[in-house]
MMTF fields as JSON, N, C-alpha, C and O atoms, coordinates in Angstrom:
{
  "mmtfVersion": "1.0.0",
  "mmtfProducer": "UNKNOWN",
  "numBonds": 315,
  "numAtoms": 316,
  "numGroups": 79,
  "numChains": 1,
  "numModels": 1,
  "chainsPerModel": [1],
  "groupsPerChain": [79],
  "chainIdList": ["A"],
  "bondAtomList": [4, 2, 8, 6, 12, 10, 16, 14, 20, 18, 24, 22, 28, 26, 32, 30, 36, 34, 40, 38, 44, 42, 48, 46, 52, 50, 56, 54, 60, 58, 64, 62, 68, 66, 72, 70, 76, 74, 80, 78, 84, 82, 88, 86, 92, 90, 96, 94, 100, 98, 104, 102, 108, 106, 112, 110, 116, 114, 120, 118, 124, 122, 128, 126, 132, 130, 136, 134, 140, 138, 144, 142, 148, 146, 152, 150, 156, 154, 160, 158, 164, 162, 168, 166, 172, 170, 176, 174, 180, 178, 184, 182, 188, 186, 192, 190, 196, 194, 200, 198, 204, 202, 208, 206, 212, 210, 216, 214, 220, 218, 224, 222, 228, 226, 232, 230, 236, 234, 240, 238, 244, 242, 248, 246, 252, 250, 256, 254, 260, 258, 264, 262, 268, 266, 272, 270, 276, 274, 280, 278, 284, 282, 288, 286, 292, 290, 296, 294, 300, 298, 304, 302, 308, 306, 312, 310],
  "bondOrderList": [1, 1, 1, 1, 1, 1, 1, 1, 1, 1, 1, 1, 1, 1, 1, 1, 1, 1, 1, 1, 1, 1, 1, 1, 1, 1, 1, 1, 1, 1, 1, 1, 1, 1, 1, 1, 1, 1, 1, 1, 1, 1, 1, 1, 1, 1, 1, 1, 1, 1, 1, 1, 1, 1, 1, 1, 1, 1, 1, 1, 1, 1, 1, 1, 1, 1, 1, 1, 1, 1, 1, 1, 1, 1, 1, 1, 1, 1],
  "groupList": [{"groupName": "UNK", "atomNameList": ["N", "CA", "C", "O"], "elementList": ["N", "C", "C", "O"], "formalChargeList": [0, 0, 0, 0], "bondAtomList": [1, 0, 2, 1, 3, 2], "bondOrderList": [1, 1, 2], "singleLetterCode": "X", "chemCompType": "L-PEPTIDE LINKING"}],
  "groupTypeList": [0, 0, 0, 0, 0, 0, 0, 0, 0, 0, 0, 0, 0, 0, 0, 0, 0, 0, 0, 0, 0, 0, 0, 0, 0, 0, 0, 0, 0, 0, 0, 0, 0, 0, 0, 0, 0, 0, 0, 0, 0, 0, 0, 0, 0, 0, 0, 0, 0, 0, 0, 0, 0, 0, 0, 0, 0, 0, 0, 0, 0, 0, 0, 0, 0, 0, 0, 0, 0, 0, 0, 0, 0, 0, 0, 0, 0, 0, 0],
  "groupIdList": [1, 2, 3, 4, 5, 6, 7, 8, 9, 10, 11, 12, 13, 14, 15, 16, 17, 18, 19, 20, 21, 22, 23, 24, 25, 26, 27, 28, 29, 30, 31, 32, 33, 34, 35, 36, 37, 38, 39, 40, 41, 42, 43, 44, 45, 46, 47, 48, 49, 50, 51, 52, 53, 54, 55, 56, 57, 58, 59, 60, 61, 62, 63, 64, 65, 66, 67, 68, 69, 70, 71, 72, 73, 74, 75, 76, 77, 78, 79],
  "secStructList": [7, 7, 7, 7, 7, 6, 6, 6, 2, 2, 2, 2, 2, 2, 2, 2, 2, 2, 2, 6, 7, 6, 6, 6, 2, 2, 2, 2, 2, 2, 2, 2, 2, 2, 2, 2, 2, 2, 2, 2, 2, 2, 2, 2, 2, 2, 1, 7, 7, 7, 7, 1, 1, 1, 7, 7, 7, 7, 7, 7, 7, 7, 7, 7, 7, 7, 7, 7, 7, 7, 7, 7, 7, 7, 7, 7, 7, 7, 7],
  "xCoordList": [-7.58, -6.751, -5.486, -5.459, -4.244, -2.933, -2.749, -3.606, -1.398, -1.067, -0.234, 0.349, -0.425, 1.059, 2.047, 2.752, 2.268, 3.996, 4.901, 4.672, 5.836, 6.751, 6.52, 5.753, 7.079, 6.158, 4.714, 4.415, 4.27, 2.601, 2.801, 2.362, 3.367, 3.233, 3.698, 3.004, 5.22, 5.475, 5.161, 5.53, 3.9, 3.429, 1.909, 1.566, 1.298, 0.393, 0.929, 0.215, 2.42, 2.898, 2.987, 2.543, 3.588, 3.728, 2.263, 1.891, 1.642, 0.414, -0.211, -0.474, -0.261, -0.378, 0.292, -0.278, 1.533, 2.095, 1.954, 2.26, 1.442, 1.576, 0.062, -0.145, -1.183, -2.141, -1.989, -2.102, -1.736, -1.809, -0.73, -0.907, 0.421, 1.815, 2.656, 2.211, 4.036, 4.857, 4.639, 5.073, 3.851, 4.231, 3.004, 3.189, 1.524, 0.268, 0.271, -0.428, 1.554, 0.937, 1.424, 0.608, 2.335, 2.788, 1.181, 1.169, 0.372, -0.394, -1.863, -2.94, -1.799, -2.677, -2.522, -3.582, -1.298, -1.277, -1.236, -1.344, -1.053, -0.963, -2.691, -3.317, -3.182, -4.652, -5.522, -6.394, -4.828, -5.184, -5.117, -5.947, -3.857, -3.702, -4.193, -4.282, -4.367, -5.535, -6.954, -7.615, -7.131, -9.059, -9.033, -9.858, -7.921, -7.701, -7.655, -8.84, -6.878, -6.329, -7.889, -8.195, -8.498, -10.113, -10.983, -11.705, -11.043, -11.978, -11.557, -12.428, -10.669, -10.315, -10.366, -10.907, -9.946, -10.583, -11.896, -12.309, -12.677, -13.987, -14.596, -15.309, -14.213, -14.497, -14.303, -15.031, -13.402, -12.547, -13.553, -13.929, -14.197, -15.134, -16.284, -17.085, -16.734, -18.41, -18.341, -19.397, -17.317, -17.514, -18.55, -18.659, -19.147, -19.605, -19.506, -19.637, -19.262, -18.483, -19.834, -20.86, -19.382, -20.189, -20.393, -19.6, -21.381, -21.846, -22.329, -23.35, -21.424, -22.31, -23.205, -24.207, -23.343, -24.011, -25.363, -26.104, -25.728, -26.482, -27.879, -27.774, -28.843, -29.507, -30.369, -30.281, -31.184, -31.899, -33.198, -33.755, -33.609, -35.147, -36.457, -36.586, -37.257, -38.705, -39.226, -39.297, -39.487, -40.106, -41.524, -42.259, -41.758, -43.455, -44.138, -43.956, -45.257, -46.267, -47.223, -47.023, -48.066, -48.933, -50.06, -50.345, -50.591, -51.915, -52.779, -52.617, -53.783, -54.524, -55.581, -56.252, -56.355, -57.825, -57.894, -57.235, -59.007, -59.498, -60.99, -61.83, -61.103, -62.719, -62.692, -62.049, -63.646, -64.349, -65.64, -66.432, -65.881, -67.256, -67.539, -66.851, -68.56, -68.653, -69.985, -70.587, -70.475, -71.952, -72.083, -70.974, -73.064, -73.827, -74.217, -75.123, -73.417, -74.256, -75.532, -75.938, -76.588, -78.182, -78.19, -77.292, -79.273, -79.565, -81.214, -82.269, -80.945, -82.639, -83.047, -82.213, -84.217, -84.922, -86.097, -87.227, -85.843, -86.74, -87.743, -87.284, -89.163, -90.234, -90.503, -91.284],
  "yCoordList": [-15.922, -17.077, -16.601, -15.928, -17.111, -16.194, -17.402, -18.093, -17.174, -17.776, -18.947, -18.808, -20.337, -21.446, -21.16, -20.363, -21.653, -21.911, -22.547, -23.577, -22.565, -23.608, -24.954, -25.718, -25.287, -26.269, -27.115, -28.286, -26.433, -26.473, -26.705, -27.758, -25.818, -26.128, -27.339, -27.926, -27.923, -29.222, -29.96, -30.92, -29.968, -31.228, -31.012, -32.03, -30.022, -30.367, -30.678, -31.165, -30.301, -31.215, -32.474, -33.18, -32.847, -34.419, -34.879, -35.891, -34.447, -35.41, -35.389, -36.318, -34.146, -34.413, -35.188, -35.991, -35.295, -36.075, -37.831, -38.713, -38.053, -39.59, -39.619, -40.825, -38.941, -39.287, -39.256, -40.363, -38.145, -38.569, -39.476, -40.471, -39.184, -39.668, -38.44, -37.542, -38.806, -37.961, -37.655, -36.591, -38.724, -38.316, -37.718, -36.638, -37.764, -36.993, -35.669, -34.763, -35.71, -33.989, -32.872, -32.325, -32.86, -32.458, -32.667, -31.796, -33.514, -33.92, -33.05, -33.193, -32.545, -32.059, -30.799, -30.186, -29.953, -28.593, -27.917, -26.722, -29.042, -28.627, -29.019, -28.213, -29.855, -29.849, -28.186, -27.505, -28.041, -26.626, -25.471, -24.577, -25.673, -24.735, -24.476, -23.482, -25.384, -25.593, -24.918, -24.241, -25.347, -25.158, -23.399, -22.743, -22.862, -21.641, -21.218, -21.132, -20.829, -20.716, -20.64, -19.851, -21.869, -21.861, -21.059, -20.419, -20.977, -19.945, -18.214, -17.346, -18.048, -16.869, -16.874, -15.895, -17.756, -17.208, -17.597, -17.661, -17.876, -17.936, -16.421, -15.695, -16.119, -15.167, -13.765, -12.819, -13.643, -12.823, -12.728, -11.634, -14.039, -14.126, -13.93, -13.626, -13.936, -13.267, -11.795, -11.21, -11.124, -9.718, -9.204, -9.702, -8.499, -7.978, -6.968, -5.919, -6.987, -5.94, -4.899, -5.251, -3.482, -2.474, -2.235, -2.494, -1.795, -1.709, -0.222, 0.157, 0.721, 1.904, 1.95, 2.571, 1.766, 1.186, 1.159, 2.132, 0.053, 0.0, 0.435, 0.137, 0.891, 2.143, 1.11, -0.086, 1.549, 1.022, 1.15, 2.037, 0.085, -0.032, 0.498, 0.212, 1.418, 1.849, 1.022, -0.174, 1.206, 0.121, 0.066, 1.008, -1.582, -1.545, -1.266, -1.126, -1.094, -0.956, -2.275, -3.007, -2.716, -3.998, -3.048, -1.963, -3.897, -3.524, -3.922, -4.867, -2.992, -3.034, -3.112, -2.099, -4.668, -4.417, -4.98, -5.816, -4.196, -4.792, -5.514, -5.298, -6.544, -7.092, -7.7, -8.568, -6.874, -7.34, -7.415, -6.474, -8.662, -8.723, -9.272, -9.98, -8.729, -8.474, -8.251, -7.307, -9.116, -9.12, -8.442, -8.209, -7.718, -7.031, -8.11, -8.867, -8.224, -9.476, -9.352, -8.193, -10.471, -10.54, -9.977, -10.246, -9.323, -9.163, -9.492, -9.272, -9.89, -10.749, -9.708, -9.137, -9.602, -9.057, -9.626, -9.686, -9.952, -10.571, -9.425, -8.324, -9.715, -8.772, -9.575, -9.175],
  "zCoordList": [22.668, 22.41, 21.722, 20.692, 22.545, 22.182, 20.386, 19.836, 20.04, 18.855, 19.756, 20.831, 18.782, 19.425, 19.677, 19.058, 20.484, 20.214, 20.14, 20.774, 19.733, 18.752, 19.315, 18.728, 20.332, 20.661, 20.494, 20.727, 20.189, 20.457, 18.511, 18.047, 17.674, 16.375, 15.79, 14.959, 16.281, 16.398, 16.449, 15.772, 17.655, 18.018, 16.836, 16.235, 16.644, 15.515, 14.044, 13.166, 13.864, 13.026, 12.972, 12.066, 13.977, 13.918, 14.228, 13.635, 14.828, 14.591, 12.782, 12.019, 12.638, 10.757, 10.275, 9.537, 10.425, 9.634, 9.998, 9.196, 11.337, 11.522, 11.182, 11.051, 10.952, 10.179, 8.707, 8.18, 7.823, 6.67, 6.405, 5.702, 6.944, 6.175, 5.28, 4.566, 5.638, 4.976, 3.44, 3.0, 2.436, 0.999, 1.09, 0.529, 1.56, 1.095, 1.301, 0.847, 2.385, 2.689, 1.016, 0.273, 0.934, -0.005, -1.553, -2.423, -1.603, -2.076, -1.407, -1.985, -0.691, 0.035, 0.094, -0.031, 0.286, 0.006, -1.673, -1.948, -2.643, -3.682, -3.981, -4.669, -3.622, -4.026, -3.434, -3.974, -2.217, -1.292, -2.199, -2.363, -2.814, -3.62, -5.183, -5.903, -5.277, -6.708, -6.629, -7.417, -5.446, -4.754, -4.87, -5.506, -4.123, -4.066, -5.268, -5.593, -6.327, -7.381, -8.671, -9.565, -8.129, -8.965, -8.532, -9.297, -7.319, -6.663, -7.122, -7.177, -7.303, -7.675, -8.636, -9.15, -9.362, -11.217, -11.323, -12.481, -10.442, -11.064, -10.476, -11.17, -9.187, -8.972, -9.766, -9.465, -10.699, -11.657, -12.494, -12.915, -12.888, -14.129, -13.524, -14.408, -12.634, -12.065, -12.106, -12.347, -11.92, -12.171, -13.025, -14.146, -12.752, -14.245, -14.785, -14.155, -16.033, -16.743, -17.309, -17.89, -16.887, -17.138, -18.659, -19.565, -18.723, -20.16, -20.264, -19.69, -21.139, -20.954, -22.625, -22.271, -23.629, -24.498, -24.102, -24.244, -23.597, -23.172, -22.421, -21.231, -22.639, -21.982, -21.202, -21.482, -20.246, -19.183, -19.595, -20.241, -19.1, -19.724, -18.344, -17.153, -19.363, -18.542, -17.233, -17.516, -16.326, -15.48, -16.154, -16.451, -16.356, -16.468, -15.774, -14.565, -16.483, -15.428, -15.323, -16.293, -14.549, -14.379, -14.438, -13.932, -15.266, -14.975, -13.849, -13.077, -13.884, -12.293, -12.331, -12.135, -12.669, -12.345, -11.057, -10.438, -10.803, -9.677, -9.789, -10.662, -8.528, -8.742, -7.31, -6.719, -7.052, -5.296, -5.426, -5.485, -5.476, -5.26, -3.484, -2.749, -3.317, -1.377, -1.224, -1.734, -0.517, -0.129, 0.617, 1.098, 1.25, 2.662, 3.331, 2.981, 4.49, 5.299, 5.346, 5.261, 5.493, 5.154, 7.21, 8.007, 7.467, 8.563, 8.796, 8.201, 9.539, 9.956, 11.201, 11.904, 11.306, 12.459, 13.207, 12.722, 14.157, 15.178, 15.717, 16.021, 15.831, 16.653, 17.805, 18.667]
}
């Protein structure tokens, strides 16, 4: 799929504009740009910051009992 062209961008202009209207759009790219603007500073703040301080802890261990209790199937014998 090639890119529009001028034409083709025009006319998806003017159809934007006879749906929202001339004053929202302006209202709509600055909300766009807000959404953007938050997403990146939140993303900034999920980083996480290395800690060398910090030492790493042992893996536990679980303990391991076990318990199987398991019958011998009963076997019957016919003469």
């Amino acid at each position: 799929m090639s890119m529009p062209s001028g034409t083709e961008l025009l006319l998806i202009f003017g159809i934007v504009i006879l749906l929202f209207g001339a004053k929202k759009i302006p209202d709509l790219a600055k909300g766009i740009g807000q959404g953007i603007r938050n997403f990146k500073k939140e993303m900034k703040e999920e980083e996480p910051t290395p800690t060398t301080s910090a030492k790493p802890e042992a893996p536990k261990q679980m303990e391991t009992t076990t318990t199987a209790n398991v019958e011998a199937p009963k076997t019957t014998t016919q003469a």
